[in-house]
N, C-alpha and C positions, 0 to 999 in steps of 0.2 A: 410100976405099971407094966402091965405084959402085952405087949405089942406082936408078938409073933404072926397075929393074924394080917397085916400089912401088904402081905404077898402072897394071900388067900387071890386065886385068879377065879377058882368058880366052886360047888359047892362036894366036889371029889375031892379037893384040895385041904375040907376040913377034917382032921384026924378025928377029934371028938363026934361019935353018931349023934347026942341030942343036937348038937352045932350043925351038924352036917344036914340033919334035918329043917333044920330053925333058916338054913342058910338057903338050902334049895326050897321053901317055902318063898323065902322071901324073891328069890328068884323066876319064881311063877305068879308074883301079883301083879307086875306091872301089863304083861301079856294078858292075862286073865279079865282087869279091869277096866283093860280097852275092849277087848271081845264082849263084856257085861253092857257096857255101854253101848254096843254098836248094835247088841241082840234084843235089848230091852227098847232101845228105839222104837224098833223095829215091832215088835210083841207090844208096847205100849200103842203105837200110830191104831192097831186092829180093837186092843181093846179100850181106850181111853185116849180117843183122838182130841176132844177139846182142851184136855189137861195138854198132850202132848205140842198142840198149837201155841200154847200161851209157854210154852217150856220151848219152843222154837223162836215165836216171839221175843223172849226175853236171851235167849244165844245170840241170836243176831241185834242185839242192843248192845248187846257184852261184844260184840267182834266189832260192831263200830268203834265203841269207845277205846276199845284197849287197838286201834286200828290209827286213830288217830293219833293217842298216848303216843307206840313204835316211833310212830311218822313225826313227831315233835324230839323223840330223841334222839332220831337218824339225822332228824336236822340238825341239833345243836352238835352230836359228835362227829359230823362230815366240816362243820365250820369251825371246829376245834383242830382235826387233822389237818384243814387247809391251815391254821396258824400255825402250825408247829412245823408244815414244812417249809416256809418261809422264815426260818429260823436257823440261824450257824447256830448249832449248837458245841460243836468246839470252841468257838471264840465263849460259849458260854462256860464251858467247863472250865476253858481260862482263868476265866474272873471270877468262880467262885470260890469264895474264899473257906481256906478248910477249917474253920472254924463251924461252918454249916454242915461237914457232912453229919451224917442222922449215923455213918459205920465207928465204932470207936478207934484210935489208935491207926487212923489212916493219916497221914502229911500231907500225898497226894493222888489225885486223880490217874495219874500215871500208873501208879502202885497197882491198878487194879487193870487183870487179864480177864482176856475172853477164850472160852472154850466154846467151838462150833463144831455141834456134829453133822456129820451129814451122812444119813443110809443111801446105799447103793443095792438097787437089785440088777434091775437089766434098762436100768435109764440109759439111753446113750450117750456119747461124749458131747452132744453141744448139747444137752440136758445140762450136763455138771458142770461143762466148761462156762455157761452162761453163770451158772451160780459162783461161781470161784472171780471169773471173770465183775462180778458182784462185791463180791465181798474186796476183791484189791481196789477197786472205786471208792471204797468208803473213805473218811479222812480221818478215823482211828488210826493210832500208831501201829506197824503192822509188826515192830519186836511183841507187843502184846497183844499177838490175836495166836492162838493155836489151832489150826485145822484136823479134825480127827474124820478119815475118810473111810464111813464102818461100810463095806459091800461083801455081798452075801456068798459063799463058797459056792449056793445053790443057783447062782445066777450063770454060774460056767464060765467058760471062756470068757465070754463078753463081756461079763464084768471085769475081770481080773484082766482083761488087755484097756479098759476104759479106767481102770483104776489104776494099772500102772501108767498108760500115758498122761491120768491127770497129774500124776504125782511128779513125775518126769518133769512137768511144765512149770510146774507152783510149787515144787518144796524149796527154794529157796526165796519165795517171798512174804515169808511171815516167819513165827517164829520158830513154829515146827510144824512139818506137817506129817503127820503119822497117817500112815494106810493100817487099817487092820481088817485082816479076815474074819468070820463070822462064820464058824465050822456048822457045816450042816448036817443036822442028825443029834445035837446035844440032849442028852435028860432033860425030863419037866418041860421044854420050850413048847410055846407056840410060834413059829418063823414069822418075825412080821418086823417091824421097826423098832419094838418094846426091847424083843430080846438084842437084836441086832446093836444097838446104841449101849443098852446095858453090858454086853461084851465088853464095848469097844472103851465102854467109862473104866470097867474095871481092868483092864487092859491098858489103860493110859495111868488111871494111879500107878498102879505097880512099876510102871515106867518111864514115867514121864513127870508127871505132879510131884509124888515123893522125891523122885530125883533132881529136881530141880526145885526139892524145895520151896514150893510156891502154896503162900496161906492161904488154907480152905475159903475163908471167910473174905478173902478179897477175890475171886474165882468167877465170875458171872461164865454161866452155862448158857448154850442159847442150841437145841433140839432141834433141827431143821429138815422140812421135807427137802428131799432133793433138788427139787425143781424153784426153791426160793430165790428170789434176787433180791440184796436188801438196798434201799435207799441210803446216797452217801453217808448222808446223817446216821443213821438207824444206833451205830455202836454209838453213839456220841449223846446220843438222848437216851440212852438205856443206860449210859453209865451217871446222864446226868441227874434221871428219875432216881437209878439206883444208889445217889450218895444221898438224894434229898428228902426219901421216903425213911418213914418212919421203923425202925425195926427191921432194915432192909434183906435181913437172911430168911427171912419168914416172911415172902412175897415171892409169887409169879409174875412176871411180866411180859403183858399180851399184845401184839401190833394186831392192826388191822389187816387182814388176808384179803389183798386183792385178785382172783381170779381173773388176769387181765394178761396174762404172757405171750397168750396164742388164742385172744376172746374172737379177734377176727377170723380167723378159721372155723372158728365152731358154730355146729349146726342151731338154730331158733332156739329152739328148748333147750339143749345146752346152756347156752347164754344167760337164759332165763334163772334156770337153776344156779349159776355161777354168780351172777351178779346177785341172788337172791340170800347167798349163801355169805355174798361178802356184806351186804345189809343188812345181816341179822345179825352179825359178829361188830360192825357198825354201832349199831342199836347196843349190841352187849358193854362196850368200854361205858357207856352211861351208866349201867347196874352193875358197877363190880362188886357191889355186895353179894350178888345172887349168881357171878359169874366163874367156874371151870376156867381153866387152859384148854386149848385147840390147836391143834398142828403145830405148826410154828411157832415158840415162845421161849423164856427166858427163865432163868433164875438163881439161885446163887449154887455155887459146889455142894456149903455146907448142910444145904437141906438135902440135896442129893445124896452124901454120904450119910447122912443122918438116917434115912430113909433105905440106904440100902440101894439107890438106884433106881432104874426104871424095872417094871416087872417084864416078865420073861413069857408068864403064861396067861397071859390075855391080850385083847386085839387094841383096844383105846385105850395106848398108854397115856397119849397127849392130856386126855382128862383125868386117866387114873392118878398119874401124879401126882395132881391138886391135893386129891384124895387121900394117899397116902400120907401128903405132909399134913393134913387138917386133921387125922386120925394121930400123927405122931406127935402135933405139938397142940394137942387138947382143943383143935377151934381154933386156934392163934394163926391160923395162915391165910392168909387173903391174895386177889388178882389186883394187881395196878394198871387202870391202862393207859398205853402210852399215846394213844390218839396218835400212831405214826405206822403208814403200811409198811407191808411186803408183798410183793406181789409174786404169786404165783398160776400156776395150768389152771385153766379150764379143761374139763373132761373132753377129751377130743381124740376118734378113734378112725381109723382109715375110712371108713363109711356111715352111712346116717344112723342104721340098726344096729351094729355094731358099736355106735359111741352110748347110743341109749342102752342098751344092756350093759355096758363101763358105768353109764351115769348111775343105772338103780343099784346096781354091784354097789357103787362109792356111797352110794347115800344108804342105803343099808349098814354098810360098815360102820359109817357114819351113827346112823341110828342105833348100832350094835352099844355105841357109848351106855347105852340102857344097864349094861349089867354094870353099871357103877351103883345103880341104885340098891341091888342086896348088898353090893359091898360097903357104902357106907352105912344103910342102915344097920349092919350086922357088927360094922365099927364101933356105932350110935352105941349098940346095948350093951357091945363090951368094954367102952369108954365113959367110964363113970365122972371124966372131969371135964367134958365138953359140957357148959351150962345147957339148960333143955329149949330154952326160949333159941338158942345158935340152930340146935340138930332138928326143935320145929320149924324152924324158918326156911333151913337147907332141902329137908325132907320135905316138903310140901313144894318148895321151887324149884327143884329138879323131880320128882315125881310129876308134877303137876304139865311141866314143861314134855316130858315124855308123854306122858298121856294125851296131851293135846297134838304132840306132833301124827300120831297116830290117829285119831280120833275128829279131829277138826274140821280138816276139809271134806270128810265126808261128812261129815254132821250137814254143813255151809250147802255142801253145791251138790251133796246126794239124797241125804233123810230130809231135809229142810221140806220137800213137797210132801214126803209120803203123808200125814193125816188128811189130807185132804185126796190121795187115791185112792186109797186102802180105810177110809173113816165110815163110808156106807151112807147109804141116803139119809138117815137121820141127822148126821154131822153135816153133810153138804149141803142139807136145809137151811144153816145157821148163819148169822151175818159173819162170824168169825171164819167160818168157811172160806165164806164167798169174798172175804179181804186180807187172807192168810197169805195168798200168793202175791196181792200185790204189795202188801206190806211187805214183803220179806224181799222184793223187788228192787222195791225202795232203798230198805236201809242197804240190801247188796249195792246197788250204783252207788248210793254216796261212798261204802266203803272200798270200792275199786277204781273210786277218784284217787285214790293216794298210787294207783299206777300210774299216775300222769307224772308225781313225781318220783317216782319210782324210774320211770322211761326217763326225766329229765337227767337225774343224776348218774345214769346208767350212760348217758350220752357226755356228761362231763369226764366220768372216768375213766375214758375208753384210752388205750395209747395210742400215740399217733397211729394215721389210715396208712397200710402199705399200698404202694403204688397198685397192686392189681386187684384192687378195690375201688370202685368207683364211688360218688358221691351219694348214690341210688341207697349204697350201705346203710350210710345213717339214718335214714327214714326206716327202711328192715328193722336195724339195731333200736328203732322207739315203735313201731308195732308190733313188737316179737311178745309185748306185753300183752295180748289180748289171750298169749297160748297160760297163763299164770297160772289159771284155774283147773287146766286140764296139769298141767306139771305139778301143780299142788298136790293134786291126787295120784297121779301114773308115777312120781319121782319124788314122793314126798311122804303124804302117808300112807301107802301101798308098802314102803321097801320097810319104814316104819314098823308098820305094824309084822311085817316077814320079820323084822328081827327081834319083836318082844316078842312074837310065837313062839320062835327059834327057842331061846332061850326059857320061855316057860313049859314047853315038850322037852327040855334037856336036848334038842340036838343043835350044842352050839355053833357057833360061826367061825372060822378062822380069818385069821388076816387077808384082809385081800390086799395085792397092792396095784394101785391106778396107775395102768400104762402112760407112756407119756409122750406124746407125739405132737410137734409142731413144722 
């Protein structure tokens, strides 16, 4: 089977011109079939407004239902996170007996290391030092954690004096902690966290892994934005998922990303989109049939080497990953989730326009994950042993999932009126007219009840209040919900839809990377 295409980043990347063609095709639908939608609206409301009512009608039944669906599996996986961390999970790793593990030819739990990357650009020292400071709280054994501390040559000074004094602090308390540099200006790159980790993995084999001899297949990798803090537990339930799962070299494994480090600083809308973003990844550990990797996650070496690494010349490695292993091992790779946080930033930038231009920046990048979709479709056609019933299931849930992120809330809280502005007196004569706006009224309030829990659970997660925040905060932190609608659309599907553009004009996106200030 010929794999070569794996670490195709965009569609210049494909040598063959019918490929390159077939691949930058595929590259313009998902842009293209948001803009068809949002045109045809629009051009439908003028010519064929009664059809376009009862097609509005029938959205907003579909956004109820699949409103409440979310809201039923935020709830069972927020009380699945609350059990697992009232859980030692050490004392579990203890007791289970290695008879059960799912890895072959393992004796014990010990046997197996953790490898933590961590990119460095221009984060500052109580950025990293809180994460380092993180990971020595855990109550994994710290002979078996390796710390690999990849910062960018491009970051200056300031990294390379934040990266020597973190290393100064913490190399001798694990089992090694290797700084590497991350030369700036390589062939093929795109500077971003892809290539930056990928460095520093292929940089640590050659001297570190081989050298000490340490088996691929007992190796858990764990990718981490800089700004991560893991909960004590965090290694102790990822190694104890990772002996009990089935097939366990051929899994990602996902925490919950809490956007909660410095949530109290950050501006209303901020918040909204932070906590909005840890609730949807929430909501994901219930579908991990249908679920990517995101930022921070885990998984074993040998799919890594298997794979080649992370890619170099694209911006969302965090999902490409997935992708590459699901293209490399025919469909056989899946997410487990671990129902267990990390908490990380909320976008937070010295001033209030200044953090909202950081936020649409992140959520675009974010949204840039888009171009995974010509790349696994173009996977899809040259992997002839992925069964079709896997790549329609995949292709329709991530397609569908991008389309919507872009297309949705305007559909909801912008076109939803137009057949009745733009329908003309004939249409406005009609009883469907004249009960289009408060129907749509309707099923809106019931489905913007689910911000009530939405604000409850936003108020549970909060970390504790710092002293220079008064009690007044929390009430702030459960109205901030009323701005949903407008963030939905200004930080949601606006940066959205900027980035399936991007990418269907061919003028792609580079990495951005989200400043980090608390």
């Amino acid at each position: 089977m010929d794999y070569s295409y794996l670490h195709t980043g965009r569609a210049g990347d494909v040598w063959d011109i019918g490929d390159r063609k077939l691949y930058r095709f595929l590259e313009i639908l998902p842009g293209l079939s948001a803009w068809l939608t949002l045109v045809l609206m629009v051009i439908l409301s003028f010519l064929t407004p009664f059809f376009m009512a009862l097609f509005i009608i029938a959205f907003d039944i579909y956004w109820l239902v699949k409103t409440v669906y979310l809201s039923l599996h935020l709830r069972v996986a927020y009380n699945k996170l609350r059990v697992n961390m009232k859980i030692n999970w050490l004392e579990r790793l203890n007791t289970l007996d290695a008879s059960s593990y799912t890895l072959h030819g393992l004796k014990s739990w010990q046997d197996i290391y953790h490898i933590i990357f961590l990119p460095l650009y221009k984060e500052g020292y109580e950025i990293v030092s809180a994460s380092l400071e993180g990971l020595l709280k855990t109550n994994y054994p710290k002979p078996k954690m390796i710390i690999v501390l990849c910062w960018e040559e491009r970051g200056g000074d300031e990294a390379r004096q934040v990266a020597e004094a973190i290393e100064l602090k913490y190399k001798n308390d694990f089992l090694e902690f290797i700084s590497v540099m991350h030369p700036a200006g390589l062939p093929d790159e795109i500077p971003g966290k892809g290539s930056n980790t990928a460095y520093g993995a292929k940089t640590i084999r050659d001297n570190l892994v081989d050298r000490l001899n340490l088996p691929h297949d007992k190796i858990i990798v764990s990718n981490f934005d800089i700004d991560t803090v893991v909960s004590p537990e965090y290694f102790s339930i990822l190694t104890y998922i990772f002996l009990t799962t089935p097939d366990p070299l051929k899994a990602s494994y996902q925490p919950i990303p809490l956007y909660v480090n410095n949530i109290w600083e950050a501006p209303s809308f901020a918040r909204v989109v932070a906590f909005s973003a840890t609730f949807w990844h929430t909501i994901r550990q219930e579908r991990p049939e249908s679920a990517t990797t995101f930022s921070s996650h885990s998984m074993s070496w040998q799919a890594l080497e298997d794979v080649g690494f992370w890619q170099k010349n694209m911006v969302s490695e965090d999902s490409r990953i997935f992708w590459q292993c699901f293209l490399r091992y025919n469909g056989n790779y899946r997410v487990v989730s671990l129902y267990y946080p990390v908490s990380m930033d909320a976008n937070v930038a010295s001033g209030t326009l200044e953090t909202f231009k950081n936020v649409y920046k992140q959520q675009k990048r974010w949204a840039y994950g888009v171009e995974n979709v010509p790349y696994f479709l173009f996977g899809f056609i040259k992997n002839k042993l992925i069964p079709f019933k896997k790549k329609l299931y995949y292709g329709f849930i991530v397609a569908e999932g991008n389309h919507s992120w872009a297309t949705n809330a305007v559909i909801l809280f912008l076109l939803g009126w137009l057949p009745v502005v733009v329908g003309g007196p004939e249409f406005n004569q009609t009883v469907l007219s004249f009960n289009l706006p408060y129907f749509t009224r309707t099923i809106m309030t019931l489905a913007m009840l689910g911000i009530i829990s939405s604000a409850v659970l936003s108020i549970v997660l909060l970390p504790p209040r710092p002293p220079q925040f008064g009690r007044f905060k929390y009430f702030l932190m459960a109205i901030q919900w009323i701005l949903f609608p407008v963030t939905t659309i200004l930080l949601g599907a606006i940066p959205a839809l900027d980035a399936q553009t991007r990418l269907m004009i061919g003028r792609y996106v580079g990495f951005w990377y989200t400043p980090k200030k608390r």
